[in-house]
N, C-alpha and C positions, 0 to 999 in steps of 0.2 A: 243630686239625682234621686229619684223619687223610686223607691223599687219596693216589692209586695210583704209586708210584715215591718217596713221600717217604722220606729217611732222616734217622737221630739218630744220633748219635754220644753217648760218653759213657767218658772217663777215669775210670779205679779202677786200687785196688787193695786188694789185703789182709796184715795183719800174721802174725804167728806166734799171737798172744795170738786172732786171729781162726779161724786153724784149731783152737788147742787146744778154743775154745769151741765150733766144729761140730761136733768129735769127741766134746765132752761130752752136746751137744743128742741128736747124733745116735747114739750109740754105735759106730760106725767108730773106732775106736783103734787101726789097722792100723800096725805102727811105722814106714813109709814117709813117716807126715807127721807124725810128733814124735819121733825119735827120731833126731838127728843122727847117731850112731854106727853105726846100724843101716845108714840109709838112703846113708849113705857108700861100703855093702858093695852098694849096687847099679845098676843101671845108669843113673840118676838124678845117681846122686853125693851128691847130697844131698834133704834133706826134699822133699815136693813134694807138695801144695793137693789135696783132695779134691777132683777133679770138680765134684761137685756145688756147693762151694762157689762156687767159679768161676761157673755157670752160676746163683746168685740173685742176681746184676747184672743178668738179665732178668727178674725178676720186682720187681725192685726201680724198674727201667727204666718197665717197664707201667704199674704201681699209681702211681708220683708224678710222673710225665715227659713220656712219650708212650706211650700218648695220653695218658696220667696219671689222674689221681681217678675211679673208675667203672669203671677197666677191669677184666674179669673175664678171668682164664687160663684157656683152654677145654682146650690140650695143646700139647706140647715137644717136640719130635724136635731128639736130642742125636748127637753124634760129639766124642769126645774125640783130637783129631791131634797134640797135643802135652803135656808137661806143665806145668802151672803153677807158678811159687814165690812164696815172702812175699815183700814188699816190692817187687815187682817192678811193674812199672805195665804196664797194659795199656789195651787199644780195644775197644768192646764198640759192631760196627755195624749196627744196627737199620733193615732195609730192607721197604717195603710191597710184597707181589708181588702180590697179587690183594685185591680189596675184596667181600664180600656183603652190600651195602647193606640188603637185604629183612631183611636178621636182626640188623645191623648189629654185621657181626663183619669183621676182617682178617688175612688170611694175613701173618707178616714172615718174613721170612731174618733170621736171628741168628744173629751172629758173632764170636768177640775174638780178637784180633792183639796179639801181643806187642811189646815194646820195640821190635824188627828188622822188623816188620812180617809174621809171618811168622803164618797162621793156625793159632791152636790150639785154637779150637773151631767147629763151626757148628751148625747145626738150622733148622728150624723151627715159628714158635708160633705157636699161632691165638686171637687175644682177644676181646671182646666188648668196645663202650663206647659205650651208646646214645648220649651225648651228643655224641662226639667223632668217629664215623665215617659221615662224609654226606658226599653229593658235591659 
């Protein structure tokens, strides 16, 4: 159950074989996240994770976790503050900031924190889960 200040936490990460196949789903083939040589020549140093790929640990989070089964993603407000790499682990921390019980939807703050603890993404989502957001 989903109630007003709760948070979840939730360890990930992703491989290289993980971005080649976003790049393929999604057609982004931008040579910054496959092309070691390339992305060598820039200020990264090396390959570095689509964005977006990064931020479907929240959708991933919603739909099986918290609240989990039933939740619907209403919208995502993203800010990318650093960049991400393969294999690297990260924190993805899932906080409740307002409840709309009448509609039974919730505001969260989402966030992931790197290895160093250092934020490199935030936003926030607003979801729906009849069954999971009551007071």
């Amino acid at each position: 159950m989903v109630k007003l200040d709760s948070q979840f936490e939730h360890l990930f990460s992703f491989t290289q074989k993980d971005v080649e196949a976003f790049a393929k789903v999604t057609g982004d083939n931008n040579p910054v996240h496959l092309d070691e040589s390339y992305a060598a020549k820039t200020m990264f140093k090396r390959p570095i994770m689509h964005g977006m790929l990064g931020a479907t640990v929240f959708s991933k989070v919603f739909g099986t976790m918290f609240p989990g089964e039933g939740t619907i993603y209403l919208s995502q407000s993203l800010s990318f503050l650093k960049p991400m790499y393969v294999s690297e682990n990260y924190k993805a921390l899932f906080s409740v900031k307002e409840l709309f019980l009448e509609k039974n939807r919730a505001l969260f703050s989402t966030q992931i924190f790197n290895s160093e603890d250092k934020l490199v993404m935030t936003g926030e989502a607003l979801v729906m889960n009849v069954d999971q957001i009551k007071e």
